[in-house]
C-alpha positions in Angstrom: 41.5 43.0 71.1 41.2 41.0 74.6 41.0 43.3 77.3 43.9 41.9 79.0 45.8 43.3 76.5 44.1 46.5 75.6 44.3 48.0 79.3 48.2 47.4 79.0 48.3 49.7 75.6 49.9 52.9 77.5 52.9 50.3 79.1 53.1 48.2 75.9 53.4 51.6 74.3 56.6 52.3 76.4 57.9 49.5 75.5 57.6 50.2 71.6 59.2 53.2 72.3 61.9 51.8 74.5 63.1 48.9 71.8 62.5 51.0 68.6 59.2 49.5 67.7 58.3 51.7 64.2 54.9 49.5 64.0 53.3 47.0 66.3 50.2 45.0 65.4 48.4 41.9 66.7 46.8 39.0 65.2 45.4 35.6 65.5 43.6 34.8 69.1 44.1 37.8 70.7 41.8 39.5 68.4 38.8 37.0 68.6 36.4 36.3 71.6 38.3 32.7 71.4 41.5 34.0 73.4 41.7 32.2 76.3 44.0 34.9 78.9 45.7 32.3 80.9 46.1 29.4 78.0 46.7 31.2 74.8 49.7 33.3 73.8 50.1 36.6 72.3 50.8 37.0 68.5 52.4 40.3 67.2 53.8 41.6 63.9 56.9 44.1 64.8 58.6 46.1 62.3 61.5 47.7 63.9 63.1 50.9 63.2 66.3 50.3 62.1 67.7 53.5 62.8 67.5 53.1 66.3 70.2 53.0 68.5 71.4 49.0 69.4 70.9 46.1 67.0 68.2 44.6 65.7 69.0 41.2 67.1 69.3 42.3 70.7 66.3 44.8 70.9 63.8 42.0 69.2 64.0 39.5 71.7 64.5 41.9 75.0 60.9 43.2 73.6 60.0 39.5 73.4 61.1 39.0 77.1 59.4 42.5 78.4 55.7 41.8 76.6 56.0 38.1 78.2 56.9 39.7 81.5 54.1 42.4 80.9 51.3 40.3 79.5 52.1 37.3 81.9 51.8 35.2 78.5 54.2 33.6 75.9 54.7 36.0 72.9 55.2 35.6 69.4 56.8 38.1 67.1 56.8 37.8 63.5 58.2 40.2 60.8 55.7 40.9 58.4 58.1 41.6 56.0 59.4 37.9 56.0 55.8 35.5 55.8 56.4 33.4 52.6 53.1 31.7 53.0 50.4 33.2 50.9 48.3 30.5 54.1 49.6 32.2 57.0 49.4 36.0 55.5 45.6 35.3 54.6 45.5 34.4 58.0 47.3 37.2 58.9 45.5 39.7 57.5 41.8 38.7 58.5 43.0 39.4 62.0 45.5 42.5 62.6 44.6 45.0 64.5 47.3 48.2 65.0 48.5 48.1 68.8 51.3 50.7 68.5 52.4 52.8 65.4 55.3 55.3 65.9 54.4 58.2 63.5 51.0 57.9 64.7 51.9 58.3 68.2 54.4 61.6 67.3 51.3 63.0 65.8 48.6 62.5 68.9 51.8 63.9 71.3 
């Protein structure tokens, strides 16, 4: 993980817990010495808790718009649940790295 992103954890963190984030991970770039902090963009795979209070809809892209205004970077969300292309998961899955998980977080306090 860049260290752009990794001193942000505790804010991004708030966030998560803000929006009703149940699992946040990030791939692609960000997770290889190739990230370039003021070209490339930030790519995340968000699994919302859909229990939470508000809809889906509305908390998915205000957490788009608060990572982008936290990271000073575009931001890409993808739902894991919905990559149909056995390509991109491969991809995918070489690079995720756990930024924020929920029940992880109750249990640490």
């Amino acid at each position: 993980m860049h260290a752009s992103l990794a001193r942000r954890l505790p804010e991004i963190a708030a966030l998560c817990k803000r929006y009703g984030v149940a699992h946040l991970e990030l791939f692609g770039s960000a997770t290889t010495p190739d990230f370039q902090p003021t070209t490339s963009d930030y790519d995340f795979l968000v699994e919302l808790d859909a229990q939470a209070p508000g809809s889906l809809a509305r908390r998915w892209t205000e957490l788009a718009d608060a990572l982008e205004a936290l990271l000073g970077r575009p931001v890409d969300l993808v739902n894991p649940r919905y990559i149909r292309n056995p390509y991109f998961l491969e991809a995918v899955n070489r690079s995720r790295t756990v930024v924020y998980d929920r029940q992880a977080s109750q249990a640490t306090g």
